[in-house]
N, C-alpha and C positions, 0 to 999 in steps of 0.2 A: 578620469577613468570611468569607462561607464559602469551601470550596475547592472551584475548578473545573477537573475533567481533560479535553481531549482529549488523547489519546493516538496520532495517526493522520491525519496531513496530510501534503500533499505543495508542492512550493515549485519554483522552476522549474531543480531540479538535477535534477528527474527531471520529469514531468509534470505542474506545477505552475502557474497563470498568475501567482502573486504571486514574487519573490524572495524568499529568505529572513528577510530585515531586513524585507520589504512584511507578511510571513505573521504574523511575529512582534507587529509592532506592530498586524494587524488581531487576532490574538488578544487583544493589550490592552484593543483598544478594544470587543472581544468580553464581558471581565469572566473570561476564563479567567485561573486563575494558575498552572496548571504543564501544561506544553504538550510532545509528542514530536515531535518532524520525521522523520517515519517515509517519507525519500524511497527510489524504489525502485530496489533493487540499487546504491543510492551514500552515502557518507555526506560528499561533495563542500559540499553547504550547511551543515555543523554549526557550522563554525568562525562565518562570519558570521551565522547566528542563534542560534550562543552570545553575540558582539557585542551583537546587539538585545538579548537577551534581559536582558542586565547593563545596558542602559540602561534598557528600561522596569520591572524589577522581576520579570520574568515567570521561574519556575524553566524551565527548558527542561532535556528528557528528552532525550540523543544517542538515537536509532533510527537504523532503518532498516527496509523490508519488502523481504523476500526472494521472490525465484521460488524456485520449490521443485517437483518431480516426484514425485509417489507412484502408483505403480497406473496411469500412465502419464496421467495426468491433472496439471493445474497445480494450486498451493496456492499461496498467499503467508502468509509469515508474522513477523511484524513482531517486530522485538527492539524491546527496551526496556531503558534505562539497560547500552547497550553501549560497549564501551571501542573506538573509530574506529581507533585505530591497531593493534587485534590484529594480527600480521601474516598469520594465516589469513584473517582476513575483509577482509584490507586486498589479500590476492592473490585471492581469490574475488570481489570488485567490479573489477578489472581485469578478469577473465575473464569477468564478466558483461558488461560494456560490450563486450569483442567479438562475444559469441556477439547481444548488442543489435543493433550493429552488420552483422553478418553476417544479420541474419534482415530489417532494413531494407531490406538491399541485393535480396533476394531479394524482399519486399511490392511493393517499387516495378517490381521486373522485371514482377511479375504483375500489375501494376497498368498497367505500360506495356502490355501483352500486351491489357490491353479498353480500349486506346485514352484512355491516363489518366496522359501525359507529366508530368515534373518531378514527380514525387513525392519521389525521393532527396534533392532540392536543398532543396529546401521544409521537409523535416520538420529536415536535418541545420542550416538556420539559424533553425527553433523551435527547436531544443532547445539550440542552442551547447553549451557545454561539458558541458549534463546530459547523461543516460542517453535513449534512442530508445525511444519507446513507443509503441505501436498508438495512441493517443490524439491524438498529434501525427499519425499518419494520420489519423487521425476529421475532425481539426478541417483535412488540406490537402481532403479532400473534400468539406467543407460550406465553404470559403471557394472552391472551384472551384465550386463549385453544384452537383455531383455526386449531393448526398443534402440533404437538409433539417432534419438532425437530426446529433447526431454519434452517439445509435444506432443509426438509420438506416443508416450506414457502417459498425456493424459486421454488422447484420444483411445487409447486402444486397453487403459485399465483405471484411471484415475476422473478422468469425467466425469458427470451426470450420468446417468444410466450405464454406465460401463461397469465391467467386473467386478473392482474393486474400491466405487464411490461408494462412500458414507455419508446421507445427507445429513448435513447439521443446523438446528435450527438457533441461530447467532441472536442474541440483545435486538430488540425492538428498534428500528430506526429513530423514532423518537428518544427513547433515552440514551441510545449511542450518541446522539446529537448536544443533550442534555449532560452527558456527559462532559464534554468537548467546549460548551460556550458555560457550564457552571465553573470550568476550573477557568474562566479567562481567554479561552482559546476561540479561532474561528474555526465553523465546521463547511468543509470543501468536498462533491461528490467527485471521488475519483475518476478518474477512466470513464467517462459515461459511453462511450459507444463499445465498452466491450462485453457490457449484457446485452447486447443484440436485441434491443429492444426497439421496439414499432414504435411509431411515432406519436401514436396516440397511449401508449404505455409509457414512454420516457415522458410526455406532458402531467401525466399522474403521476408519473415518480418526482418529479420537479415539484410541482403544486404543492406534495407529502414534505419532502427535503422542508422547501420555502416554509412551510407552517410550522415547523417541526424546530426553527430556529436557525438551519443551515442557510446559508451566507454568500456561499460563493462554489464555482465547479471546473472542473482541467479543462480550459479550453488545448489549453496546449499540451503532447504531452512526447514521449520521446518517440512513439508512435505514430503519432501525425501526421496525415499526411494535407496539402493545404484545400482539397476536398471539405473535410471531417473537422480541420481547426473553423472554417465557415460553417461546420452544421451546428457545431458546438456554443461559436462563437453567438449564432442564430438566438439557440436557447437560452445564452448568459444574457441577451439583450430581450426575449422578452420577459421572462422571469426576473427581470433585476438584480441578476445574481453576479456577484465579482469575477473576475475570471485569474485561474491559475494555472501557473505552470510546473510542469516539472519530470522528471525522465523517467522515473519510475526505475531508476540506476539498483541492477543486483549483483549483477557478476562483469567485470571489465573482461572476459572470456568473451561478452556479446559484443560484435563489433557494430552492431544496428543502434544500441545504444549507449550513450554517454554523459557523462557527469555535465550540463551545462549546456549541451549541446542542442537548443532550443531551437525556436524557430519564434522570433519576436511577437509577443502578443500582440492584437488590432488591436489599433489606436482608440477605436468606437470603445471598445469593453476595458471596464471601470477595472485597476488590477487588486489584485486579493491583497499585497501587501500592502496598498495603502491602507487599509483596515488592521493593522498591527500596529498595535502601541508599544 
């Protein structure tokens, strides 16, 4: 039976529609067999789709993916096979959930400001006990009928320079990363082509990662197309950096992407799991 990674879902402790135990077992029935719960800025679901995970068979990788600030710009970047209890990364996701917190309260004021009530209420009982994330805005906007997309919501109020963004300035790339390799983990930059950065800015933002202790980055991801896993794949080989995959799986509502549903890393690029102990 061959082996299948994703490396990079989200479950509804951060912006997730399935729960953990729901995720777990749709990866099963996906044909993955070693799976990360890479939710953001928490590692609040590990415990319970550790649970699943020891019932269906499935190896389950502890993550998480990190907000992260370089150059005054946002990064995420996802640990892998991290130890949940470090107590640097264990007081760094407390402190994430408030500054979450504090930037929701402020989306919703500006949201109330174009005539666009109960947003605060709305998003704080999607996410219960997860982490607040613009996405949970996304989806009170297209359930108010606001927008018809839940891109739509970020382009036309929740983006960068739009209506209703809050810029926030997230943990130093460096210690997010420091974070992530002191508890044991590997540090992977996510999604790299979806900061739309130039090529001579993604070569500084690699060179930073690379110093900084990070390790490896998606070449592959449920968005790929086989274009962008070559430009990708480019930069994991001259940076020496591992390459990962994974779907970046939120809501099975998306028919575009799926639990497992990869497209085989190149053979040339070194893969991120064999670097997990």
């Amino acid at each position: 039976m061959p082996e299948i990674y994703d490396l990079h879902c989200h479950s509804t402790a951060s912006d997730g529609a399935l729960t953990p135990t729901e995720l777990v077992r749709r990866a099963h029935e996906q044909g993955v067999t070693s799976l990360a719960l890479t939710d953001h800025d928490t590692v609040a679901g590990l415990s319970e789709a550790q649970t699943a995970a020891a019932a269906t068979g499935i190896k389950l990788i502890p993550g998480i993916e990190l907000s992260s600030s370089w150059q005054n710009k946002c990064f995420h970047i996802v640990g892998l096979n991290i130890n949940p209890a470090y107590p640097p990364l264990t007081e760094a996701t407390r402190n994430l959930q408030i500054m979450r917190i504090e930037r929701a309260e402020k989306i919703a004021y500006k949201l109330e400001k174009k005539r666009i009530p109960g947003a605060l209420e709305a998003v704080k009982k999607a996410a219960g006990e997860g982490m607040i994330t613009r996405s949970h805005f996304a989806d009170f906007l297209l359930s108010q009928f606001h927008v018809s997309t839940q891109q739509e919501a970020f382009d036309r109020y929740l983006g960068a320079g739009k209506a209703a963004f809050v810029p926030t300035t997230w943990s130093d790339l460096e210690l997010a990363v420091s974070w992530i390799t002191g508890s044991g983990g590997v540090a992977v930059l996510a999604h790299p082509l979806r900061y739309k950065l130039t090529a001579s800015w993604m070569k500084r933002l690699l060179a930073a990662f690379k110093e900084a202790g990070g390790v490896g980055i998606e070449v592959v991801t449920g968005r790929h197309n086989s274009d962008e896993i070559k430009t990708v794949a480019d930069y994991a080989t001259r940076f020496e950096l591992a390459g990962s995959v994974g779907s970046d799986f939120h809501n099975p509502s998306n028919q575009w992407v799926e639990l497992g549903r990869l497209t085989p890393l190149p053979a040339n690029i070194k893969p991120v799991w064999e670097l997990l102990s």
